[in-house]
Structure formats: structure tokens, C-alpha cells
N, C-alpha and C positions, 0 to 999 in steps of 0.2 A: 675321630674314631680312635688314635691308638697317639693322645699326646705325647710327644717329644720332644723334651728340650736341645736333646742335641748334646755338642763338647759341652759338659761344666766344669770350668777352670777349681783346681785346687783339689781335685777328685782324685783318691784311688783305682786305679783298675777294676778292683771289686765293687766297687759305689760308682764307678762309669755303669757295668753289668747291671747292678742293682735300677739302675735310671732307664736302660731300654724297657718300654715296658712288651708285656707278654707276646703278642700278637707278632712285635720285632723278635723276640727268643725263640719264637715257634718258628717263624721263617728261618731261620740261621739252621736248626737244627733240622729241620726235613729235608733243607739240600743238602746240608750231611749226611740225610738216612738216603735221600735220592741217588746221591753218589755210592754210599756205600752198597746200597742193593747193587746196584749198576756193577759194581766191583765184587761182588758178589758170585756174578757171572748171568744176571736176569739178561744182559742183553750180549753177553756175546758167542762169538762163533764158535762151531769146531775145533780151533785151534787153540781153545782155551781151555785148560786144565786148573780146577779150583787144587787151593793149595793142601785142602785135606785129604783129595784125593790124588798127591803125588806133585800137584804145580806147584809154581816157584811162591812161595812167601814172598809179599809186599809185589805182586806184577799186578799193576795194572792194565787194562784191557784197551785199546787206541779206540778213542770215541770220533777220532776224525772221519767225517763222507759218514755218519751215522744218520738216522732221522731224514731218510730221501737228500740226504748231502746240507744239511743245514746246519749241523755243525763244523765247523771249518779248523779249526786247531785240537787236539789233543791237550788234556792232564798235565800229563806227561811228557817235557819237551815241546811248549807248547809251540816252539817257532824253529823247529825241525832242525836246531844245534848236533844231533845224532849221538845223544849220550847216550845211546843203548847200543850204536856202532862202535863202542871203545873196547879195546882186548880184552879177554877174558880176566887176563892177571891186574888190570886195572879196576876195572869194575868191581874183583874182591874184594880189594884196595878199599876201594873210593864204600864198601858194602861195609865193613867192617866199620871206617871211621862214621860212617852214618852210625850204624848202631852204637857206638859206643860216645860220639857226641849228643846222642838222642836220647842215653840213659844219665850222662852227665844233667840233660839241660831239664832232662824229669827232676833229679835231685833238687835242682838247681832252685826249681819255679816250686818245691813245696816248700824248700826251706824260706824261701822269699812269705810264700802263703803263712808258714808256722810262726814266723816271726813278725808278722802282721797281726794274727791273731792272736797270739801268747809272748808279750814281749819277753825277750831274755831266753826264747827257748833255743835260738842260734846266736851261741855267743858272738861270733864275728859282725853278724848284722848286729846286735843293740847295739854295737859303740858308732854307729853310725848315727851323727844327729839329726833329729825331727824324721826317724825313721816312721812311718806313717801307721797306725792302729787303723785293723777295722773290726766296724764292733758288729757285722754281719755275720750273716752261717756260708763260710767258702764253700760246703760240699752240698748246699743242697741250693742248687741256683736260681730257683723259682719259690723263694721262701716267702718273699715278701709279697707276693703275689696267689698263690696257690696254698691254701690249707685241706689238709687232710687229717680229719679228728678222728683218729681211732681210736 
């Protein structure tokens, strides 16, 4: 039904993606839309305030004891460590270096992508040897699979 080969040794990241085929990419992404509804606020309680109207940006909602108690760990802390019992002056802390390690590693993972695609457009990666080309479309990730003729 949906062949796979599996790890292929000597592959780029992008040419691993490329090799799942579709049916694998669609599952990947509906439990992301699944989660993201979820976070959203489809299933939670009262005590949740979406972020547009006033809640906290980036909270997600405790899915644990959900579904008549069938889910058993949360998201978030999945094994009850209590990172969201840490002082307030810490959690800035620890909120700040998230976002600002988060937009580092955005940088980080295009210029990886641009100099995969366009060699020489980040100078520091080409002087890296047998820096790896792909000769794929990085932004549209069901290309090789899905045509749309307009």
C-alpha cells in the first residue's frame, strides 16, 4: 500500500523527506493539526484562556486524565519533573533563552537549507568539504508527489 524503504544510507534530510512517501507525510501532519486544534482550545476547560483573547502565548492545555482517563502523561512535562512549579523569575529566564535560542536555530536550519540548495550563498558552510547539494524544491514538500496545474 504506501512502499518504504526505510533509512537510505548516504541521504540528505531533504532526500530522506523526499523517500517517505505521501500517505507517511499525511499521517506526520494531521497529528500536528490534531495537536494543534487540541491547543487551540477544542478540548479544554474553563480555565483556559486562548492567547488571543488575553492567555498566555505558547501554554499548553494538560491532556493528562483526558478521554475517560486514557491518556495518562501530558505534552508538557511529560513525567511530572514540575517545570511549570519553578518561580516566576526563573521561568522569564528559562522564556527568554527559549525564544531567543529558537530564533537562533530558525537562522540556523535556513541557512543549512540555502546552502544546500544555492551553494556558496552561506559563505562559512561552502568551505565545508563534500557539503551536501539538493537538487529538490525545500519549500514545497510534497512536490514530488502531488501536482497541481494551474
Amino acid at each position: 500500500f504506501a512502499p518504504y524503504r526505510g533509512y537510505v544510507a548516504g541521504c540528505t534530510p531533504q532526500e530522506q523527506w523526499d523517500n517517505i512517501p505521501v500517505v507517511g507525510k499525511l499521517q506526520i501532519l494531521i497529528a500536528i493539526g490534531m495537536l494543534e486544534s487540541y491547543g487551540e482550545g477544542a478540548a479544554a476547560g474553563p480555565e483556559y484562556t486562548h492567547y488571543m483573547r488575553g492567555g498566555q502565548p505558547g501554554f499548553y492545555p494538560d491532556i493528562k486524565g483526558k478521554n475517560n482517563g486514557q491518556i495518562q502523561i501530558n505534552l508538557y512535562d511529560p513525567f511530572g519533573f514540575g517545570f511549570r512549579d519553578k518561580p516566576a523569575d526563573k521561568r522569564a529566564r528559562g522564556l527568554r533563552s527559549e525564544i531567543l535560542n529558537g530564533r537562533a536555530a530558525m537562522f540556523g536550519i535556513m541557512g543549512f537549507l540555502a546552502e544546500s540548495k544555492v551553494p556558496g550563498s552561506v559563505p562559512i558552510l561552502s568551505k565545508i568539504p563534500g557539503f551536501p547539494h539538493y537538487d529538490g524544491e525545500v519549500m514545497a514538500p510534497f512536490a514530488p508527489e502531488i501536482h497541481l496545474n494551474f
